[in-house]
N, C-alpha and C positions, 0 to 999 in steps of 0.2 A: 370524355366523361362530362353528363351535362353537371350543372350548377350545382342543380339539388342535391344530386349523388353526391358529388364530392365536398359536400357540406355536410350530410349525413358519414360518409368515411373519414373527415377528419372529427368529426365528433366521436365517432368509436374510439378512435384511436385516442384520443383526450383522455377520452373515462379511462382509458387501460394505461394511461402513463406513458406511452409510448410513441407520442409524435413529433417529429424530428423536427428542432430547429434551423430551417432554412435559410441561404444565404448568409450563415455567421462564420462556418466555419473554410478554412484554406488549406489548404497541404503546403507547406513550404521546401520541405526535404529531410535527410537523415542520413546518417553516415550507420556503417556497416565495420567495427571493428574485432581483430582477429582475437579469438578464443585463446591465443597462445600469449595475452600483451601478460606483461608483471606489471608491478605498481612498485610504489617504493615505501616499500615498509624495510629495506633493506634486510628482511629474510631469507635465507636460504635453506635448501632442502626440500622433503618430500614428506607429506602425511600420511597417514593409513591409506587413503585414499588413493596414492600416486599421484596424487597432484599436487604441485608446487605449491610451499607454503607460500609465496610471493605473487602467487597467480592474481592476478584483475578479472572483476566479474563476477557471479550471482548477485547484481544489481537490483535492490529491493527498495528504493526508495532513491528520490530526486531531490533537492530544492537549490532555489537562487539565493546564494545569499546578498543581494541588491548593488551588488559592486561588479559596473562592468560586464561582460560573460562568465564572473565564478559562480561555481554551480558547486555544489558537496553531494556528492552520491554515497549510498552506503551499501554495502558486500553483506549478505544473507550469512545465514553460518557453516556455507564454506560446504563443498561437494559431498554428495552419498547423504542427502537429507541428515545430517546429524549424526554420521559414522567416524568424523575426523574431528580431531580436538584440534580444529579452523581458529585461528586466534583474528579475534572478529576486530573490524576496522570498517571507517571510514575514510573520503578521500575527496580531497580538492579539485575541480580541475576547472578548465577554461572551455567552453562550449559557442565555437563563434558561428550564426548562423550565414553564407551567403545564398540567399534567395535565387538571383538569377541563374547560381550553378546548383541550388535546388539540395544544397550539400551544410556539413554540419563541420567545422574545423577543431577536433579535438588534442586537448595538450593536458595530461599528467601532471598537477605543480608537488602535491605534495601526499601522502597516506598518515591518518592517527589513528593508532592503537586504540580501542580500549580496553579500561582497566579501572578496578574498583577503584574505592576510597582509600584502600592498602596498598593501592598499586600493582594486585594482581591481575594477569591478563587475562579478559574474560572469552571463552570458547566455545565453538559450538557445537559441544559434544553432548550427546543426546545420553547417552551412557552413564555418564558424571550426573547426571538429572535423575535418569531414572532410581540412579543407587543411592543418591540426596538423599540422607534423614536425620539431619544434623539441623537446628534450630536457625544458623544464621542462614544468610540467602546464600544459592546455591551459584558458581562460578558459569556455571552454563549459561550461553547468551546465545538468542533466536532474533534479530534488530531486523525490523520488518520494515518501520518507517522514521523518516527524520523530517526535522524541521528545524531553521536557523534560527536562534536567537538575537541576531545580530553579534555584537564582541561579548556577550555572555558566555555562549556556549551554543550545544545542540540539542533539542529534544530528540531521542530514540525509544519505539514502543519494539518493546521486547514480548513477544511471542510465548517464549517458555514460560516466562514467570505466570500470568502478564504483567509487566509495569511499564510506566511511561517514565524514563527516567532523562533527567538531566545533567549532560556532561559539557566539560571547556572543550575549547575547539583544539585539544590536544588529546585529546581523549580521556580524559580525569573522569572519573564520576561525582556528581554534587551531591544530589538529590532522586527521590523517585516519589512519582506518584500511585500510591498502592493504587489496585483496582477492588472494588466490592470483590466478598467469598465468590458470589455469583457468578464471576468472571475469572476465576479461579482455576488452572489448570484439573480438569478435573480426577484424573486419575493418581492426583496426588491426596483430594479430600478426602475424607470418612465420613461417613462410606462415598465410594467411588461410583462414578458415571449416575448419581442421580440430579445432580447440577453443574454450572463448571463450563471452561473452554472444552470444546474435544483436541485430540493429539494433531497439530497443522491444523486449525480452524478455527484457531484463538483471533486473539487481539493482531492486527494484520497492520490499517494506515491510520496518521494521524493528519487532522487540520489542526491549523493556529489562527484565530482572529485577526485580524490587521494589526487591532492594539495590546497582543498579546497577552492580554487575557482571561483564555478561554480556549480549552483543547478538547478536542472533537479527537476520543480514538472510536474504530470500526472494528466488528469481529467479522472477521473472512467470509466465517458463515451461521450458521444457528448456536444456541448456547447447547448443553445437552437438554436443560429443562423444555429450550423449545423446537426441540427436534426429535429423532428417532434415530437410535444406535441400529444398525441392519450392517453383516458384512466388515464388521470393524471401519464404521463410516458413520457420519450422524447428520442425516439426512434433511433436510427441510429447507422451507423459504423464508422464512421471517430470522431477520439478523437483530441484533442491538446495537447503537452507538449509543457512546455513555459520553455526557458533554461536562466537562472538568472546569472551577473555578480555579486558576490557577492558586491562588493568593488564599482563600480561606478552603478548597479541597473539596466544599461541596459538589456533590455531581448531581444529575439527571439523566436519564434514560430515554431516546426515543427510538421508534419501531420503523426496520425500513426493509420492504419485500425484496429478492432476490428474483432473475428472470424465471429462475426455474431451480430443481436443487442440483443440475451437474454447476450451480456456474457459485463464485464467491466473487468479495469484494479483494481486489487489490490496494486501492489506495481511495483517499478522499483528498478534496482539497480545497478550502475556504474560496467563497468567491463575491458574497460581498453579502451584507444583513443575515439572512438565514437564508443564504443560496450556496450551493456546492458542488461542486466535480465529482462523478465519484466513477470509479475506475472498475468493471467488473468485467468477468472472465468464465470461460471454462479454462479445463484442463490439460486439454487437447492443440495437439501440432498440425500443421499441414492440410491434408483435404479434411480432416476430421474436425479443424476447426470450426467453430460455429458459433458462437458469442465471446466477441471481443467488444465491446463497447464503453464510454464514455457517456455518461451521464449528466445532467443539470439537473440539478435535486433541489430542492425545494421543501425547508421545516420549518415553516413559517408555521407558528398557529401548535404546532407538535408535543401530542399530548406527552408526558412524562408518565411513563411506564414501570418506572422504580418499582413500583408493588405488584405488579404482573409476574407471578408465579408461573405463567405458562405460557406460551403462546403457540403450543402444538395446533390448536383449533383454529391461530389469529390470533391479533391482539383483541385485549377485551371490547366489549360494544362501544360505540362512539369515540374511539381512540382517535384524534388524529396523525396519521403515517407522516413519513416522509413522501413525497409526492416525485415523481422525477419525468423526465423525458428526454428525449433520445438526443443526442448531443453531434458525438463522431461514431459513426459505426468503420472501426479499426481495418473489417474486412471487407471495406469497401475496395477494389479494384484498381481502385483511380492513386492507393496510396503506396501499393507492392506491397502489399501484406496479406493478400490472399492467397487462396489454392495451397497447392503444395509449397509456395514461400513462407505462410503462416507459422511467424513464432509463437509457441504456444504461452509467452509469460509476459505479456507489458504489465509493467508491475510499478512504477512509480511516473507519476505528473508533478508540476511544476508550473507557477508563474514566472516566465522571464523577464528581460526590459520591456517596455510598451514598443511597440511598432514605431517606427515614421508616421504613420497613418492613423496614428490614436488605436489601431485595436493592440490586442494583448498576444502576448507570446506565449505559446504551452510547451512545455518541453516534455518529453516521454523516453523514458530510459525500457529497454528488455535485458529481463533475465535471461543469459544463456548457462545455470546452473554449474558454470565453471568446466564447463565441459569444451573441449579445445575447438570441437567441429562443429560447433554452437559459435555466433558473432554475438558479439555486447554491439546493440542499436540503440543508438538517439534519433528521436526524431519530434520533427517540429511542426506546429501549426498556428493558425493564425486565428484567432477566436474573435468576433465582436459582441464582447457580453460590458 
């Protein structure tokens, strides 16, 4: 390709947000662990579901908390999409990377329960939600994403509600950060399905600022106001991230395009001023896979859209978006996660120690939805941002 051309194709590619940044990224390794581990909640027995209430796994969220290789991952609500009253937890463990065996050393330390203000355990029974009409908040918990406090505690965005709440690193609950009506599960509102999260397409990852802050959650996918209900599915490309003051609760709204509408946001994750990871996906396993990627976003400048009523058309004129560009593409070949190996759910990122070599460590957790003949993967790469 002579000069001009390929000055003319990376310019295309510019304007559409789409051009890869080069020589930053590495593949380092990843471990493949079995569908059948327990954890230690020291539970026993079996759910609606048949599956172990003790089981390890639907891994929905990653973070380091800055000591060493501990890492807290945190368990979705628990198999059959929301058919088992899953008594929802988080979990400790030890993530040691060695590079030249290209491999990921994992160790268990410990599992937290949670559990409200009352010390009830919260569940991830979709059922208990749908039948909620009782004033106080409902025991149902959908924990999508977490984040460390340090010795505070954990932020977890919960899905059902949605709220961003914060718990001790025992699983206590402290506090929650309501979300606007607008983000509001919506077939709880009156009247129902004309604003609102849709059912799976709420409130999904959170970031945390370095200095804590300021919380960044993300809807998986369009609100109902800015999409189209079709098929019991609510279709479209334009998402909301709502950016939260922790301390006085004001928010802000900005607008950030989806690649297409099979695909949503899995997770986000701070990366330095107004730059971010952001973790998007389809649905799809195996050959069928087709967008798994990683992002470097960019909301610098990022108009606040709070009063945008709609964004079925777009956000309104002159908005400015979140900007992004191509990061890791997940099915790239070179990392065993293509073809028929393609898991269909990486669902949570992570900053780990820095490198030897000054670049930064990403860590990536896959959902295998608790399901035995699905492996829980870690895996790791080398970032120079």
């Amino acid at each position: 390709m002579d000069r001009s051309l390929f000055a003319i194709t990376v310019g295309w590619f510019c304007l559409l947000g789409m051009l890869p940044v080069f020589g930053q990224v590495e593949f380092l390794g990843s471990t493949s662990l079995s569908g059948d581990l327990t954890d230690n909640s020291g539970l026993s027995g079996m759910l609606e579901t048949n599956t172990p209430i003790n089981a390890f796994g639907g891994l929905s969220a990653i973070d380091y908390t800055g000591k060493d290789n501990r890492y807290v991952v945190l368990s979705d609500r628990g198999a059959g999409d929301g058919a088992a009253s899953f008594p929802c937890r988080f979990h400790f463990v030890q993530l040691k990377l060695d590079p030249e065996k290209r491999s990921i050393d994992f160790q268990l330390e410990r599992t937290a329960m949670l559990k409200d203000a009352s010390g009830e355990s919260m569940t991830g029974s979709l059922s208990v939600l749908k039948a909620w009409d009782k004033p106080q908040r409902c025991p149902s918990y959908d924990p999508e994403g977490i984040r460390v406090l340090g010795d505070t505690g954990v932020l977890i965005s919960d899905e059902y509600g949605p709220y961003i709440d914060l718990f001790t690193n025992d699983g206590k609950h402290i506090k929650n950060f309501a979300l606007p009506k607008a983000f509001q599960l919506s077939e709880k509102l009156n009247p129902a399905f004309t604003q609102g999260a849709f059912s799976n397409r709420g409130l999904e990852g959170i970031a945390l600022s370095p200095d804590g802050k300021t919380i960044v959650g993300v809807m998986q996918g369009p609100l109902v106001q800015d999409g189209r209900i079709e098929k019991n599915k609510c279709l479209g490309v334009w998402t909301r991230w709502i950016v939260i003051d922790s301390d006085s609760g004001k928010s802000k709204q900005w607008a950030y395009k989806l690649d297409d509408e099979s695909t949503g946001i899995s997770e986000v994750l701070w990366v330095d001023a107004a730059r971010f990871l952001v973790l998007e996906r389809d649905s799809n396993a195996g050959d069928k896979a087709k967008i798994k990627r990683i992002y470097l976003a960019d909301a610098s400048g990022a108009t606040d859209i709070t009063q945008a009523s709609s964004m079925r058309q777009g956000p309104p004129e002159g908005t400015i978006v979140i900007r992004k560009t191509l990061l890791i593409d997940l099915l790239n070949p070179a990392y065993g996660f293509a073809g028929s190996n393609a898991p269909e759910k990486p669902e949570g990122i992570t900053w780990g120690p820095k490198l030897p070599d000054g670049r930064r460590l990403l860590m990536l957790c896959f959902d295998n939805d608790f399901e035995p003949a699905n492996p829980t993967i870690f895996a790791a790469f080398a970032v120079g941002l």
